[in-house]
C-alpha positions as CSV (number, residue, x, y, z in Angstrom):
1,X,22.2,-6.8,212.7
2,X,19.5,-4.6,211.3
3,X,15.8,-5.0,211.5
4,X,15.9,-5.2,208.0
5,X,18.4,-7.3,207.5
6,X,16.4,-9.9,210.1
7,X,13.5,-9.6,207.5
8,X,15.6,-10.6,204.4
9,X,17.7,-13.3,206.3
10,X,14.2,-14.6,207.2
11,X,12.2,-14.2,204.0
12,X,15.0,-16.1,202.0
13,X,15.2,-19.1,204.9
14,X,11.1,-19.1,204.8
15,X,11.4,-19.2,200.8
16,X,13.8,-21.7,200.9
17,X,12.1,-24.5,203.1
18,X,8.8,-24.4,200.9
19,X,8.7,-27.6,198.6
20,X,8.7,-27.4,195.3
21,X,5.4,-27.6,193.3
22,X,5.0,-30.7,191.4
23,X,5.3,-30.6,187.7
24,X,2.0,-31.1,185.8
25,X,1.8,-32.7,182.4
26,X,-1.3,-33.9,180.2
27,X,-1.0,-36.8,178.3
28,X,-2.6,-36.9,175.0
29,X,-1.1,-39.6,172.8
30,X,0.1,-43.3,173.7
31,X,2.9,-45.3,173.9
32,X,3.7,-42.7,176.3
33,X,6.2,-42.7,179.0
34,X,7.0,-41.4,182.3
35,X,10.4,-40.5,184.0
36,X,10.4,-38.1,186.1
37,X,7.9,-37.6,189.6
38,X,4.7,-35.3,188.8
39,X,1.7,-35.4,188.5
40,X,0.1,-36.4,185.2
41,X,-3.3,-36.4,183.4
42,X,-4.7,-38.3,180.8
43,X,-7.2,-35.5,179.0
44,X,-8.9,-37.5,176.5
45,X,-9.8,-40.9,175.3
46,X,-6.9,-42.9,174.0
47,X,-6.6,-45.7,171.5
48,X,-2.7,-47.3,171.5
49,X,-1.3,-49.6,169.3
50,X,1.4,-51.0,171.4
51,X,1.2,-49.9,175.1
52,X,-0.7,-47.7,176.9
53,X,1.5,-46.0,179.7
54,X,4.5,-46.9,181.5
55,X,5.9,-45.3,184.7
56,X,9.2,-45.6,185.2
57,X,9.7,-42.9,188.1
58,X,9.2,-42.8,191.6
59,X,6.2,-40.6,193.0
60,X,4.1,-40.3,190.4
61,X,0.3,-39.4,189.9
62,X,-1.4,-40.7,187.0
63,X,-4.8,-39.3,186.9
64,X,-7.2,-41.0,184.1
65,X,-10.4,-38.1,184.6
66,X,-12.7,-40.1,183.2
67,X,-11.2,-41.6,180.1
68,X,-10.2,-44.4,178.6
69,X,-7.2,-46.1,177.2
70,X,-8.0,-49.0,174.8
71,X,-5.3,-51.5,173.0
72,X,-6.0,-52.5,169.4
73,X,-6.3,-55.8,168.5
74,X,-2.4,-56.7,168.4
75,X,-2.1,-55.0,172.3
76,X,-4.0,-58.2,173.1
77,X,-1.5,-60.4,172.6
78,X,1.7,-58.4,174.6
79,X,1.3,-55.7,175.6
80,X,0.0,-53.9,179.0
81,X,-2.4,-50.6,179.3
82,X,-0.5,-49.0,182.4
83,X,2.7,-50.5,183.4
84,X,3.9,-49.3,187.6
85,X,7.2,-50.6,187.5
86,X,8.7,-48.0,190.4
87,X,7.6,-46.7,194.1
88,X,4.9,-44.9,195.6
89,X,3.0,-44.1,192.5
90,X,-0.8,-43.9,192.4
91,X,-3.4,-44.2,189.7
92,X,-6.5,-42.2,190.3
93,X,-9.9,-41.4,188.9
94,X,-12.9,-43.0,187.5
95,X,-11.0,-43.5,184.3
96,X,-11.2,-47.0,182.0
97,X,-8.1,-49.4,180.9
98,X,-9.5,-51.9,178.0
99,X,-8.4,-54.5,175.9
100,X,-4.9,-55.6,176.3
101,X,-2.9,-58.5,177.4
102,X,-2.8,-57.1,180.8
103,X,-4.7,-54.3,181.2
104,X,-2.5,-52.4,184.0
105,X,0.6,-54.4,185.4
106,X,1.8,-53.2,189.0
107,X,5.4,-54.0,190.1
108,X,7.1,-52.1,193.1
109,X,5.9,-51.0,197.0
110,X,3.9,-48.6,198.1
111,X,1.6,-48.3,195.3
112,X,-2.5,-47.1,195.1
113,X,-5.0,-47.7,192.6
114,X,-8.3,-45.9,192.9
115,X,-11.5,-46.2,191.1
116,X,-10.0,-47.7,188.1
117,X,-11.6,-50.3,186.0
118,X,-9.7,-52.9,184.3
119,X,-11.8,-54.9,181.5
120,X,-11.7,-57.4,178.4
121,X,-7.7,-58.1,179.0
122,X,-6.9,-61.6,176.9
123,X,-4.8,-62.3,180.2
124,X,-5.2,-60.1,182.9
125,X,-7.5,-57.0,184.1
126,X,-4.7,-56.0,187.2
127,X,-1.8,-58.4,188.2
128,X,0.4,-57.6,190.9
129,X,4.0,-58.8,190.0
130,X,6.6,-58.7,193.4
131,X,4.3,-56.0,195.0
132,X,4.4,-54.7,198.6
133,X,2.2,-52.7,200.5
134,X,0.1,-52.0,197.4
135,X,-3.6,-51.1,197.8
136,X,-6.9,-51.0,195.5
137,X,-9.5,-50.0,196.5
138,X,-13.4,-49.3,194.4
139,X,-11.7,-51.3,191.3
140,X,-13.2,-53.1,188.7
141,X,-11.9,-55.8,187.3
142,X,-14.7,-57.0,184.9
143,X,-14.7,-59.6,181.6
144,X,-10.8,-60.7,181.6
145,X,-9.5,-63.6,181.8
146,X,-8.5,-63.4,185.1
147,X,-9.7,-59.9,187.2
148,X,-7.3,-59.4,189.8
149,X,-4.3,-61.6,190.2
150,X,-1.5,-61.5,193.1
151,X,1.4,-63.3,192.0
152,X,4.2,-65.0,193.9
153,X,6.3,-61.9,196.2
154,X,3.3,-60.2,196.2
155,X,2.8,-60.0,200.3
156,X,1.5,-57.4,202.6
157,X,-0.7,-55.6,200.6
158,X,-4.8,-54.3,200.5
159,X,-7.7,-55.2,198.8
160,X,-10.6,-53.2,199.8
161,X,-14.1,-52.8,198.0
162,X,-13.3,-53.9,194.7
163,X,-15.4,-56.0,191.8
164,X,-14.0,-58.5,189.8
165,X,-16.8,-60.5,188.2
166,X,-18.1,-61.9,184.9
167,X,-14.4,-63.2,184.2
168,X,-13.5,-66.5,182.0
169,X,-11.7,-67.8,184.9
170,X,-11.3,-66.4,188.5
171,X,-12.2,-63.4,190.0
172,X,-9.6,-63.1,192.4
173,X,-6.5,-65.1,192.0
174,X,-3.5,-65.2,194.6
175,X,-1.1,-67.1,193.8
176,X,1.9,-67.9,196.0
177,X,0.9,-64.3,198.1
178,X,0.9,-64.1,201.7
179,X,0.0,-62.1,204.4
180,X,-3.1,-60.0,201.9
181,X,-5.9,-58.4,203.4
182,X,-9.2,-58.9,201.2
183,X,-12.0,-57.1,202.6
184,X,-15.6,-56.4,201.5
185,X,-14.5,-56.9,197.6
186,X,-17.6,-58.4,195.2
187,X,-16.6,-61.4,193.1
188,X,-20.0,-62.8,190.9
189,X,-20.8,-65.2,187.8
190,X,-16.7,-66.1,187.1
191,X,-16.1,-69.0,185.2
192,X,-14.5,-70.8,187.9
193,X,-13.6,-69.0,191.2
194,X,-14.9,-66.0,193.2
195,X,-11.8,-66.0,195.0
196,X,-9.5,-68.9,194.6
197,X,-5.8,-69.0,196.6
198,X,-3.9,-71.2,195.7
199,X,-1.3,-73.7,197.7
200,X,1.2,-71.5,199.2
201,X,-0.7,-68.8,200.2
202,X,-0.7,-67.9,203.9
203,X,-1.5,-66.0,206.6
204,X,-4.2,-64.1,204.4
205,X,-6.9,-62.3,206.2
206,X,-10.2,-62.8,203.3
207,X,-13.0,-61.0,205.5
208,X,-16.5,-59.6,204.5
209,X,-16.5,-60.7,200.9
210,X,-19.4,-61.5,198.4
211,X,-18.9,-64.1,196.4
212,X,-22.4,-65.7,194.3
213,X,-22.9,-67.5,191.1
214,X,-19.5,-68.9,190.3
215,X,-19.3,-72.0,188.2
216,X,-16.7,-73.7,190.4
217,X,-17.0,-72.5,193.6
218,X,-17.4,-69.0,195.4
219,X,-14.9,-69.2,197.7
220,X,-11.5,-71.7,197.2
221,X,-8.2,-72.3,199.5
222,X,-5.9,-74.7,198.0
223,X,-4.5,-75.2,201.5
224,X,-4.8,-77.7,203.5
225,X,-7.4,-77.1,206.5
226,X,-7.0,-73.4,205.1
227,X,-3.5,-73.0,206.6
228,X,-2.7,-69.8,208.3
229,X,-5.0,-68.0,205.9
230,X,-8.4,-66.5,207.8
231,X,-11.6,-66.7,206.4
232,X,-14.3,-64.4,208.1
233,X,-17.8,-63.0,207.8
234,X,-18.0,-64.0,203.8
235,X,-20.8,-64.1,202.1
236,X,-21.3,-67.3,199.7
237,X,-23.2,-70.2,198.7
238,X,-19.9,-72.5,197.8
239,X,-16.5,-73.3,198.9
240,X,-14.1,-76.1,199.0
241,X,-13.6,-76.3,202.5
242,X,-15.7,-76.0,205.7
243,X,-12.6,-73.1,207.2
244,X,-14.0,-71.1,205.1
245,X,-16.3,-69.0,206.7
C-alpha cells in the first residue's frame, strides 16, 4: 500500500471517530418544546401563556443567559415553567423562572440545575418528581409556596448551596425521599419549616445548613429519634428534636 494511500485510509478513520457537534438552537417564543439532544438557548425574556419549556429528549442543555420566563395569571393554576421529563439534561445560567404552578418540574436521573432561581409559584418553585442522582446547586427557590420539594422516589440525589426562603410554607420539603445529601443550603423567614422531612425519609445526610427565622421551626424530622437520617454541623435556633444537630 502507498504512502498515500496510508494518508487517506487515515484521514477518513481520524474524520470518522470525531463526535458530532451538538446542534444549537435559540429559543425565542413559549410553549416551546424540545426533542431532540442539543444544546439550547433562551435569548430573551419570555412571557407564556400556558407552559414555559418542556424537554422531552435525552442530553439536553437548556441555557436561560440571564432571562426570564414568566407564566400569566392562568399558568398559575396548571401549568409548569420548565418541565425535565428525560435523562441527563441540565439547566444552566443565571436565568429567572416566575409565576406558575410549579415553576420548573424535574422528572428523570442524572439531571443538573445551576444558578437558577425559581420564584412566586402558587405550588412549587422546583419539585423533584421520581428523580435520581439529580443535583442543584447555587438555586433559589424564593416566595413559593413551597421552594424546593423532593417527593416520594426521589432518592440519591444532591443539594448543595442553594436558598429557599421567604416561602408560605417550607423551605425545603422531602417528602418520602431517602438517601439526599443537603449540604450548606440557606433556608430563612418560611412560614413554617426551614427544612422539614417528613416520616419516611431516611438515611439523609442534612450537613452544614442555615436555617433562622422560621415560624415553626428551623429544622424538622418527622422521624422518630431522627431515624437513619444524619443531622450535622447546622446552623439554627429551632428544631423538633434534640438529633438534630
Amino acid at each position: 500500500m502507498s504512502y498515500l494511500t496510508h494518508t487517506i485510509l487515515g484521514c477518513v478513520l481520524l474524520g470518522a471517530s470525531l463526535p458530532a457537534t451538538p446542534q444549537t438552537t435559540s429559543i425565542t417564543t413559549c410553549p416551546f418544546e424540545i426533542y431532540n439532544p442539543g444544546i439550547y438557548h433562551v435569548t430573551q425574556d419570555l412571557v407564556c401563556p400556558v407552559f414555559g419549556i418542556s424537554i422531552n429528549a435525552a442530553n439536553v442543555e437548556l441555557h436561560l443567559d440571564g432571562h426570564t420566563l414568566e407564566g400569566l395569571e392562568g399558568a398559575r393554576h396548571a401549568a409548569y415553567g420548565i418541565g425535565m421529563f428525560n435523562f441527563n439534561d441540565s439547566v444552566l445560567g443565571s436565568g429567572t423562572v416566575t409565576n406558575f404552578e410549579v415553576d420548573i418540574a424535574v422528572n428523570g436521573s442524572g439531571n443538573r440545575l445551576v444558578n437558577i432561581t425559581a420564584t412566586s409559584a402558587s405550588s412549587v418553585g422546583i419539585q423533584l418528581h421520581y428523580v435520581t442522582q439529580t443535583t442543584l446547586l447555587n438555586c433559589t427557590a424564593n416566595n413559593n409556596s413551597i421552594g424546593i420539594l423532593l417527593q416520594p422516589g426521589s432518592n440519591g440525589n444532591t443539594l448543595i448551596s442553594n436558598t429557599a426562603s421567604g416561602n408560605a410554607q417550607d423551605g425545603i420539603r422531602l417528602f418520602a425521599a431517602s438517601n439526599n445529601i443537603l449540604r450548606a443550603n440557606q433556608t430563612d423567614g418560611n412560614h413554617q419549616y426551614g427544612i422539614y422531612v417528613t416520616e419516611g425519609s431516611s438515611s439523609n445526610l442534612l450537613q452544614a445548613n442555615k436555617a433562622h427565622g422560621n415560624t415553626t421551626f428551623d429544622l424538622d424530622d418527622d422521624n422518630a429519634t431522627c431515624d437513619a437520617n444524619t443531622w450535622k454541623s447546622n446552623q439554627f435556633d429551632t428544631a423538633n428534636q434534640p438529633c438534630i444537630h
